[in-house]
N, C-alpha and C positions, 0 to 999 in steps of 0.2 A: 404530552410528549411532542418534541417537535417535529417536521418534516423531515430534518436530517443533517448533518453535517454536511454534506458536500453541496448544501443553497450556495456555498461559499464562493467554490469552483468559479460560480461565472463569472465575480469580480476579477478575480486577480486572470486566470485564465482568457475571459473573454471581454475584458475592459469592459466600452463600455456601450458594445456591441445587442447585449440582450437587457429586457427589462425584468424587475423582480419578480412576475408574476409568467413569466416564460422558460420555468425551470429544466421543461421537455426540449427547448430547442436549445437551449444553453449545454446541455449534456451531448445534442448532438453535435454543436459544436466543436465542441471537444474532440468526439474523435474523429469530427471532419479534421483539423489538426493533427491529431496522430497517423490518422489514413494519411496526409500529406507528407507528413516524415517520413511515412515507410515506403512511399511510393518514389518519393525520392532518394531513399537509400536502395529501394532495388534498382531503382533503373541509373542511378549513380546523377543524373541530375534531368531536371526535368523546366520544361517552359512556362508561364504564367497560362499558356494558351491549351496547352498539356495535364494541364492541373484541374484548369476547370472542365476541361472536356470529362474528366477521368474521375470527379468528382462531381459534376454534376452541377458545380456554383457557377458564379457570376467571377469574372475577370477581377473585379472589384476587391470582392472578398477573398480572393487566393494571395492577391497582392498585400493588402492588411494582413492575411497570415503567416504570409512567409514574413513578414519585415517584423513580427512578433516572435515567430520562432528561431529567426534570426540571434535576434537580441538574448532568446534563450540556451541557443549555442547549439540548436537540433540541427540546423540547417547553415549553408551559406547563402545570401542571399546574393543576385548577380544580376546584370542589366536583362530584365526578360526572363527572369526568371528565378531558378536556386538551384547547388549542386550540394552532393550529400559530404559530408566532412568524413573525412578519412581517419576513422578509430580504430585502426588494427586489435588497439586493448581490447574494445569491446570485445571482437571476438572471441579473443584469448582470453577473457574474463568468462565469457559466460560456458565457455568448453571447460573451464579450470573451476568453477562453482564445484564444489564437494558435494557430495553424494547426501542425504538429508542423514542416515547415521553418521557421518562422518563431523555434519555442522552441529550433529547435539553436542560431539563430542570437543568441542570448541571454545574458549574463552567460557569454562562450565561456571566460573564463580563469579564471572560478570552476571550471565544469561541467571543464574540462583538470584543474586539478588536481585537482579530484574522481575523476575518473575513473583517473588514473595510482596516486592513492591506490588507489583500492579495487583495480587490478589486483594493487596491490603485495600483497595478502591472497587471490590466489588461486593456489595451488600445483597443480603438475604432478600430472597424476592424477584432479584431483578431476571430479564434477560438479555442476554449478550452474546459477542459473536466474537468466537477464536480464529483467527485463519491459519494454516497452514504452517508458519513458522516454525523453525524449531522454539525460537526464544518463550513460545508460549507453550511450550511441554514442561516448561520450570514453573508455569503457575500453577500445574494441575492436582500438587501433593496439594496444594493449599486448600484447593479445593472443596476437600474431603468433609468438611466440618460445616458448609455454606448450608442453609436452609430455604426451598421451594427454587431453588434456581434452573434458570434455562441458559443451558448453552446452544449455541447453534453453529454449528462448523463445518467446513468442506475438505475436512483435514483425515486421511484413511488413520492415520497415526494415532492422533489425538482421539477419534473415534471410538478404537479402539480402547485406549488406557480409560475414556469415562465409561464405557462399559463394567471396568472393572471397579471401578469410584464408585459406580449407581449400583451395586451391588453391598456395599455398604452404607451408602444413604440413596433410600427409594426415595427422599425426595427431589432425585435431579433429574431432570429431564435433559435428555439429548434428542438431538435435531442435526441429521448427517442432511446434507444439500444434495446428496449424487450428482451423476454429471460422467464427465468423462475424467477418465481416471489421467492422469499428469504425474510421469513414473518419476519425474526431479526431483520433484517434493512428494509424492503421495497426497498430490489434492484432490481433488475434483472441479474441474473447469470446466470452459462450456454453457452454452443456450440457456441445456437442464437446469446447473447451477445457479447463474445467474436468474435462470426464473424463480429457482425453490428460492432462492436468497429474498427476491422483490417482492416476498408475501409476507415481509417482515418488517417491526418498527421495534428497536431495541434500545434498552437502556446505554448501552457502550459496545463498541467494537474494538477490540484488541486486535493492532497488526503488526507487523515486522517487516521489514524490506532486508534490501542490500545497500541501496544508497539511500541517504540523504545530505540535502547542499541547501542551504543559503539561497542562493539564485532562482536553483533548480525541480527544489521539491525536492518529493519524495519518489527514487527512480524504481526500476528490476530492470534486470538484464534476462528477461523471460515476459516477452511480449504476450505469450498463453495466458499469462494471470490477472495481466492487468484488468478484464473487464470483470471480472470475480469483486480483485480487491477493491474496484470504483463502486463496485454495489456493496459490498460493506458499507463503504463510507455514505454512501448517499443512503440508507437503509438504517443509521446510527445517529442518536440525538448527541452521544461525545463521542469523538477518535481518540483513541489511545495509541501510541507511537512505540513500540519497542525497540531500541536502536540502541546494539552497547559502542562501544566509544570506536569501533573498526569502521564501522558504517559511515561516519562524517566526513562530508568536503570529499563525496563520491557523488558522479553524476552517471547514469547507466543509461541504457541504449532508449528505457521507455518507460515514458513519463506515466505514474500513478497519479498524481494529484499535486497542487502546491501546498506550501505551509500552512494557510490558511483555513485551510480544512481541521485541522489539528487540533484538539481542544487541550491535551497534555500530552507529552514527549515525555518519557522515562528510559534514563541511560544508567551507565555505570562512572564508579567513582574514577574511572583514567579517562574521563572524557578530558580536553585541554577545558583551563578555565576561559580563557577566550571563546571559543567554539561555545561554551555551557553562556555566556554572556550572549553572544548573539542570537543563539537560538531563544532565550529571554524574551530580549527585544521584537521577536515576531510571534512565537507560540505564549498562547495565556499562562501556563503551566507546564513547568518543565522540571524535572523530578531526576537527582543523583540519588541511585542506589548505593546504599553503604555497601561493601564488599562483605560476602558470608563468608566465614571458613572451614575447615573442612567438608567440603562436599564432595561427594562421591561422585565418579562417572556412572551415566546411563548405561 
């Protein structure tokens, strides 16, 4: 099995700043970059001389990052420095995110065949990691029939319903992450989490967002999750992408990861064909779910 999906990250993410055998500082990278965006969206804009102080680097590499997240649209960049870009939406997106009963109850016959898809790619034997999503409580009836599997999740939810799965096949094992509980979704985040997570090497991770873009990656407008779901990814020989067709040509307040990490992207059948062509051209494998019908609400 390999190291993981997210070796990816420090191309696209950090050009061509780390080498391939420097995976540990390539991730810090990372969210030295995100530390930057946020640091600049609290204080509304911040100096190159500001930056480095408060981060700890070199003048040098604040400048290479802002003129990178520039380009990504996190930031404005400015002589001397960057100011934070004015997203009102943001806000009002992430206050307006539905309550996690409420997003089961949502585009149910996209998230169905979504879900029956992506069981279809998980084989007897393996293990693998659910996060928190709703869209992955549609894989869970599929479930039921799988033989010696492991799942691993930080999801209170989902936790829950494979207790009631492993009661009719003793042979699945569940593996809760604990952590601190994260009332939005019913996950578990957190130090805790991401540690239980980093004792793992899994056949596939199965995740979900709210945005995905072209440009941008894969975003959430819930900066608590992102360090969870980067240790999925980097913890996972494939990514599996849940994303029914509401999600596209959305960029959110903070970055999970780019495309490249991706090894398949599975949507539903109202994705545009244009959108379904591009994502092609960047992700290996990209999977339209035919539409189920009849399906009952949760």
């Amino acid at each position: 099995m390999t190291e993981g999906a997210l070796d990816g990250i420090s191309m696209s993410i950090l050009d061509t700043e780390t080498s391939g055998d420097e995976e540990g500082r390539a991730f810090l990278a990372v969210e030295r970059r995100m530390n930057m965006v946020k640091a600049v969206n609290t204080h509304k804009s911040a100096t190159v001389a500001e930056l480095a102080d408060w981060l700890e680097t070199s003048p040098a590499t604040v400048r290479r990052d802002l003129t990178w997240l520039d380009k990504q649209g996190l930031i404005s960049r400015t002589r001397g420095g960057a100011i934070a870009i004015d997203y009102p939406s943001q806000t009002l997106l992430r206050r307006s995110v539905p309550a996690y009963e409420q997003r089961l109850n949502e585009y149910i016959e996209e998230k169905q065949a979504i879900g029956q898809c992506a069981a279809e790619h998980i084989q007897d034997g393996e293990t693998i990691i659910l996060d928190a999503s709703s869209t992955n409580h549609y894989i869970l009836p599929f479930l039921a029939k799988k033989r010696d599997l492991t799942v691993i999740t930080n999801s209170l939810y989902i936790s829950k319903e494979l207790m009631a799965i492993g009661e009719m096949n003793p042979t699945l094992t569940v593996i809760c992450s604990g952590g601190t509980l994260f009332m939005r979704s019913y996950s578990f985040i957190g130090m805790i989490a991401e540690q239980a997570l980093s004792q793992f090497y899994v056949d596939k991770a199965f995740i979900g967002l709210r945005g995905i873009s072209l440009h941008h990656g894969l975003t959430s407008p819930f900066p608590e999750e992102i360090p969870v779901k980067r240790q999925m990814i980097k913890c996972a020989r494939q990514v599996y992408i849940l994303a029914d067709h509401t999600k596209f040509n959305l960029t959110l307040a903070s970055l999970i990861a780019p495309l490249n990490v991706v090894h398949t992207l599975i949507t539903d059948a109202h994705i545009s064909p244009e959108i379904a062509r591009q994502m092609r051209a960047t992700i290996p494998h990209v999977i339209v779910a035919p539409l189920v019908e009849g399906v009952e609400k949760v």
